[in-house]
C-alpha positions in Angstrom: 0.0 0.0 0.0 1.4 3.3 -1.0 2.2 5.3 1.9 3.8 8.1 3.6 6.6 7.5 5.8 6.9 8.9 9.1 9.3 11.8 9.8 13.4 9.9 10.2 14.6 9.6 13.3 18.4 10.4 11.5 19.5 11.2 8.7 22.2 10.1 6.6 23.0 12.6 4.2 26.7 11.3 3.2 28.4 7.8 2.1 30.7 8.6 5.1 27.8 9.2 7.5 26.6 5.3 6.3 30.0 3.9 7.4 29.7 5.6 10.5 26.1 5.0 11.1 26.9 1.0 10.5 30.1 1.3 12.5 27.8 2.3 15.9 25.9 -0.5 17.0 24.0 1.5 19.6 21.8 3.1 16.7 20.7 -0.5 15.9 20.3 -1.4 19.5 17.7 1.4 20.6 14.0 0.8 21.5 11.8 0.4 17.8 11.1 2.4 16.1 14.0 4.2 15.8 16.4 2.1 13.0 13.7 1.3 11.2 13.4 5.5 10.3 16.8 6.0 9.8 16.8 8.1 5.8 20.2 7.7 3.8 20.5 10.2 1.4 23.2 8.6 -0.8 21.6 5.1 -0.3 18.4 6.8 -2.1 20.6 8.1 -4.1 22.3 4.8 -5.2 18.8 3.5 -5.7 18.0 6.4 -8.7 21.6 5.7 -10.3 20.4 1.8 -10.8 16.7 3.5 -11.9 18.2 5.6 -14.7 19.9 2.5 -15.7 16.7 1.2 -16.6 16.5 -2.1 -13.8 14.3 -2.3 -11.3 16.0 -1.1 -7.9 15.5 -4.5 -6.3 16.9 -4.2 -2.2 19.4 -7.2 -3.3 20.7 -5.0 -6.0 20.9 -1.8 -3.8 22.9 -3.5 -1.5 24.9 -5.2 -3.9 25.8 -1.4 -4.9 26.0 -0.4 -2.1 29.0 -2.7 -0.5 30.9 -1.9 -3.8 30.5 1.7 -3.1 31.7 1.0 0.2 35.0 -0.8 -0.4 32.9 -4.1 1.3 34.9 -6.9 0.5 32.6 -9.2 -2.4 30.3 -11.8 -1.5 28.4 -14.2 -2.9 25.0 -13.4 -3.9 23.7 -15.5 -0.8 25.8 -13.3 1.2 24.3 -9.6 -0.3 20.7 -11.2 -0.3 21.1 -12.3 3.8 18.7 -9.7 5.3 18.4 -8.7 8.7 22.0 -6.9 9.0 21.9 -3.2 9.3 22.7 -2.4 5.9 19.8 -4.1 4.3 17.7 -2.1 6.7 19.2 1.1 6.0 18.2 -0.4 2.3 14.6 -1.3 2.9 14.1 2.2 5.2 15.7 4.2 1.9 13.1 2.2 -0.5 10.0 3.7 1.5 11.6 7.3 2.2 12.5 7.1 -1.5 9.0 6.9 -2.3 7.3 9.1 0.2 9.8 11.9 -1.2 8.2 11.1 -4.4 4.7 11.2 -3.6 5.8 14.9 -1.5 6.8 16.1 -5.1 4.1 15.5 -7.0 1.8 17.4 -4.6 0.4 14.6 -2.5 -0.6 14.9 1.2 -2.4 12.6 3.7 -5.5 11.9 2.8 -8.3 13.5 5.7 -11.6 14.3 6.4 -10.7 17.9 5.7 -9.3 17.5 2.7 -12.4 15.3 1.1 -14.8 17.7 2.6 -13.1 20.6 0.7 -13.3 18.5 -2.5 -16.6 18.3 -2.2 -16.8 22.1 -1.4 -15.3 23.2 -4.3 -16.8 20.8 -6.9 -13.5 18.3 -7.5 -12.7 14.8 -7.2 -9.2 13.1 -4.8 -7.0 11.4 -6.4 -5.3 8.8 -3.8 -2.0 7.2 -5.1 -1.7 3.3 -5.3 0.6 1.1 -6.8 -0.2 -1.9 -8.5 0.5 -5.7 -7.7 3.8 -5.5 -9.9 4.9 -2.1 -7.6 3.7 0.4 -10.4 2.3 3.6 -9.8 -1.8 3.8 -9.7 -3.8 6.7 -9.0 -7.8 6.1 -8.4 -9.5 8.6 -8.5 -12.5 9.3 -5.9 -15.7 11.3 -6.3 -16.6 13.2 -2.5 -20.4 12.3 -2.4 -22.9 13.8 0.3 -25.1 10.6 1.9 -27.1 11.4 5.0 -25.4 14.8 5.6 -21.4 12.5 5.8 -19.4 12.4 2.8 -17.5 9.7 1.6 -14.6 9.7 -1.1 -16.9 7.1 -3.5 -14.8 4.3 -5.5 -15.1 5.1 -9.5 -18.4 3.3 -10.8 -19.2 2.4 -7.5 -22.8 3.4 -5.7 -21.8 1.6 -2.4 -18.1 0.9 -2.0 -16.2 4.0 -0.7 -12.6 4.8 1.0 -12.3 6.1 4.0 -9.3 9.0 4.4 -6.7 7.2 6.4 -3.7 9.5 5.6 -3.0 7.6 2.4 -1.4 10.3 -0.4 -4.3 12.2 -1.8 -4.4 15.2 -3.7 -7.8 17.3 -5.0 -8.1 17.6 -8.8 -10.7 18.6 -11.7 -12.3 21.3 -9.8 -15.7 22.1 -10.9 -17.2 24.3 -11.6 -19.9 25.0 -9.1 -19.2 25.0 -5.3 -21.2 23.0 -3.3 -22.0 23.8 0.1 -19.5 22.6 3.0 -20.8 19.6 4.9 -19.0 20.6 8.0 -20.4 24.1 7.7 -23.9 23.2 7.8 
């Protein structure tokens, strides 16, 4: 499910700040949630050098890259696929902070209450961002429909299946144009 991550508990702006970070085992010893928020700038950044190439940025991969970049010594593949050390977990944290920076750019914000009821307000539809079983982007767009005085962001050809705003990435678009009334208003 696409999704916004949480803000990082540190950041790792520099391929010497990830040697340090995986030289101090207290950062991977501390209470969760705290290792699994940890943002590396150059690992995200190692993961839209192997995009541009054209390959899917698969964690293996990343981290394949990643020890090279390094100076790691090489390993078998078994060896950069083991998960569970601290490298593949500052690989799978740079994956979702990756995309959340993504969906930031392209206008999305949490998807609320407040946000669908000034959709409906101004006469447009929310468009919350998905992804599809492959890990493709999809976007669905909703229509904000009034139904005993609560509105509800209403699937596309759907009467009675709706989705509620659970802070998924949502934007407004294709105003209308008539306002309607605010429901909260009345």
């Amino acid at each position: 499910m696409a999704e916004f991550m949480p803000e990082p508990s540190l950041t790792l702006a520099t391929r010497e700040d990830v040697i340090t970070a995986l030289a101090d085992e207290t950062l991977w010893t501390r209470p969760y949630p705290f290792s699994w928020r940890i943002k590396s700038d150059w690992i995200i950044g190692l993961i839209d050098e192997i995009v541009a190439t054209g390959r899917y940025p698969y964690n293996a991969t990343v981290k394949t890259l990643a020890c090279q970049r390094l100076g790691y010594p090489a390993m078998s593949d078994a060896e950069y696929a083991k998960e569970g050390d601290n490298l593949s977990r500052l690989v799978y944290n740079a994956q979702g902070f990756r995309r959340s920076d993504q969906f930031i750019a392209a206008g999305y914000t949490p998807f609320t209450p407040a946000m669908l009821d000034e959709a409906y307000t101004i006469g447009a539809k929310v468009e919350v961002a998905g992804e599809t079983l492959l890990g493709g982007s999809a976007a669905t767009v909703l229509t904000p429909k009034d139904i005993d005085g609560k509105l509800y962001a209403m699937l596309p050809r759907k009467r009675t299946r709706h989705l509620p705003p659970m802070g998924q990435p949502a934007k407004i678009v294709k105003a209308g144009k008539r306002a309607k009334k605010s429901v909260a208003a009345a």
